[in-house]
N, C-alpha and C positions, 0 to 999 in steps of 0.2 A: 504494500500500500504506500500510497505517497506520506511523506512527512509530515503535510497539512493535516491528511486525516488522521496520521495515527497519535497529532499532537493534540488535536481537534476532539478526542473520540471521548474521551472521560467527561471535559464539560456536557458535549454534544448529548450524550447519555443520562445525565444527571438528573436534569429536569423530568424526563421521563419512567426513572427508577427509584430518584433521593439516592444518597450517599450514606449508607447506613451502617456503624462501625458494632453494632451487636445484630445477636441472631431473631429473624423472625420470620413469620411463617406467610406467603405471597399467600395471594387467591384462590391457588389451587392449592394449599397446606401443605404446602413444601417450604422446609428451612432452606432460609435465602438472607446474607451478609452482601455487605458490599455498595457496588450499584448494581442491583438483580443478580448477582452470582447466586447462583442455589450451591448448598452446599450439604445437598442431600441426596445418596444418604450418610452416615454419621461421618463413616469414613473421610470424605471430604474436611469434614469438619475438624478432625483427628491433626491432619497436617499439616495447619493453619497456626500460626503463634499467636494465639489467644493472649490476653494479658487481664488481670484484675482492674476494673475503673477504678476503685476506690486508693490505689496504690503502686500501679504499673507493674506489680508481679508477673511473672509467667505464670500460668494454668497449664495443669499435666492434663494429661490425655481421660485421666478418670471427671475431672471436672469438667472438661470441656464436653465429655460424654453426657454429664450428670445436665449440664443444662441445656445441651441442645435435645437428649429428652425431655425435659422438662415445657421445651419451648415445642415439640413434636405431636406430644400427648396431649396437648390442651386445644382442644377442636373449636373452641369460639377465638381463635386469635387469627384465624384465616381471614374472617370479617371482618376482625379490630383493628385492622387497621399497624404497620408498625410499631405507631408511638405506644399502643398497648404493651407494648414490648420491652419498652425502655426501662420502667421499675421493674421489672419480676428478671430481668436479667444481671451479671455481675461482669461478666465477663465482655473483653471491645477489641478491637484490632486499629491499631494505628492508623493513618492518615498512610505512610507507605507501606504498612502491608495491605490495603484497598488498594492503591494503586499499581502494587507488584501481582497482586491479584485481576487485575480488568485487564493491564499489558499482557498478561498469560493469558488470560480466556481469549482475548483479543486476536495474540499471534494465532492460536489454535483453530480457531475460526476460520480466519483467514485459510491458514493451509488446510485446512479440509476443504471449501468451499473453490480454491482453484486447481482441487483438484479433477472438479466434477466438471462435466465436459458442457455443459453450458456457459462457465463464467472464467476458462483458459485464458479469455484474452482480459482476464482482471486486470492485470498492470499495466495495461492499456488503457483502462476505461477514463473518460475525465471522473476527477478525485469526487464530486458528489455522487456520482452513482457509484463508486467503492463506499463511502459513508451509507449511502442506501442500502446497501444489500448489506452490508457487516451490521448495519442497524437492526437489520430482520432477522439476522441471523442470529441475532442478541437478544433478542424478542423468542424469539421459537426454538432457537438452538440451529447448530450449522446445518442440520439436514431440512429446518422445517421450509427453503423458500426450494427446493426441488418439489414441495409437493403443489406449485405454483406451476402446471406445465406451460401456459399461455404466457406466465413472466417467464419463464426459461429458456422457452425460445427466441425471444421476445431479446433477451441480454446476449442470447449466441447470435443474431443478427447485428448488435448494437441499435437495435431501435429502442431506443430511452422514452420515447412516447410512448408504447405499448407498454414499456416496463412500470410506466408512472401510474397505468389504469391498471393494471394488473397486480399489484404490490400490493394491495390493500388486504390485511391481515383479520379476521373474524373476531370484532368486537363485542361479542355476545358474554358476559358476563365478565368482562375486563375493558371494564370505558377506560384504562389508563391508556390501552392502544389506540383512542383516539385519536389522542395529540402525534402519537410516534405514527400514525400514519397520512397522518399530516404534513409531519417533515419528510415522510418519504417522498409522497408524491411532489413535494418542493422539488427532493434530491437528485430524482429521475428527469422531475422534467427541466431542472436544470442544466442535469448532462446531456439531456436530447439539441440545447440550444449550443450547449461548447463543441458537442462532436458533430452540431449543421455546420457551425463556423470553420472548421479545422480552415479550408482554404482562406478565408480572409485574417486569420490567426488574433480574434479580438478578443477571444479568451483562452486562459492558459487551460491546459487540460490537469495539470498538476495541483492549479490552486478552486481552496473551497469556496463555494461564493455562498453557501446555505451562511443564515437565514434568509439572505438577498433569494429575490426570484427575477431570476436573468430575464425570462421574457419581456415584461416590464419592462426592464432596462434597454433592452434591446429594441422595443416597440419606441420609445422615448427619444431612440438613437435613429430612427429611422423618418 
């Protein structure tokens, strides 16, 4: 991925996830740290350097166990929202182990996803439609935008307009996708107007222009 996006990607994400340095349980009552990293099941959890809030201690692997069941077993905190979550936990991960955490999920993503024969020509793409798809990917997990056949093929022609109508992810009991599919369709149809340009070269393919929407600009320019 370009520079822009992979500097780009933690803010870009945050709005969408919050930045959350204890465990709690998303929508679907899965423990999830981070910004959206799930970190279930425990195992996950296990090899994370947890620390005490009230002290900065490290947390052994019995504690860390002891609360993330704790945070597992309790079936109303799917609806509560995270901040339910803030008193009944002890345990928090620093500000760089969030960030050494989303750089990981991050890289990993990526290389799964160029490896699937629809999005090859990845490091090609202009940089918002790499923010797009690594968005979705983040959202669903690296396999979930394959199950998108119309965006697939849609990304292996580089038609960013079809990719922009077709992104749009099933907000049926998680309105947070709302927003994130909002910025997708920004990101797509973003890249649909950098990679009409290539010949007149009035946009870089490298740099982010999200949350600008190029067309605008471009109509404005004309």
């Amino acid at each position: 991925m370009y520079p822009s996006v992979q500097s780009a990607f933690h803010g870009f994400n945050t709005p969408f996830e919050g930045a959350i340095s204890f465990m709690y349980q998303d929508v679907k009552g899965l423990v999830t740290i981070g910004v959206g990293n799930l970190i279930d099941p425990v195992q996950l959890a296990q090899a994370l350097p947890f620390r005490f809030k009230s002290d900065g201690t490290s947390a052994s692997v019995d504690q860390i166990t002891a609360e993330w069941q704790a945070i597992k077993n309790n079936p109303t905190l799917a609806r509560a929202g995270y901040r339910a979550c803030e008193p009944i936990t002890q345990l928090e991960l620093s500000d760089d182990s969030i960030n050494s955490l989303v750089a990981g999920r991050l890289a990993q993503n990526e290389s799964f996803l160029k490896r699937q024969p629809w999005f090859q020509a990845f490091d090609a793409w202009p940089a918002d439609a790499q923010m797009g798809l690594l968005s979705m990917a983040w959202a669903m997990g690296p396999g979930g935008p394959e199950t998108f056949p119309k965006f697939c093929a849609a990304c292996q022609k580089l038609d960013f307009v079809t990719a922009a109508a077709e992104c749009k992810m099933d907000e049926s009991g998680n309105p947070g996708l709302i927003p994130r599919n909002r910025a997708n369709f920004t990101l797509f149809s973003n890249a649909a107007v950098v990679h009409a340009d290539a010949a007149q070269a009035s946009f870089q393919r490298a740099a982010l222009y999200y949350p600008q929407v190029l067309k605008a600009i471009a109509a404005a320019a004309t």
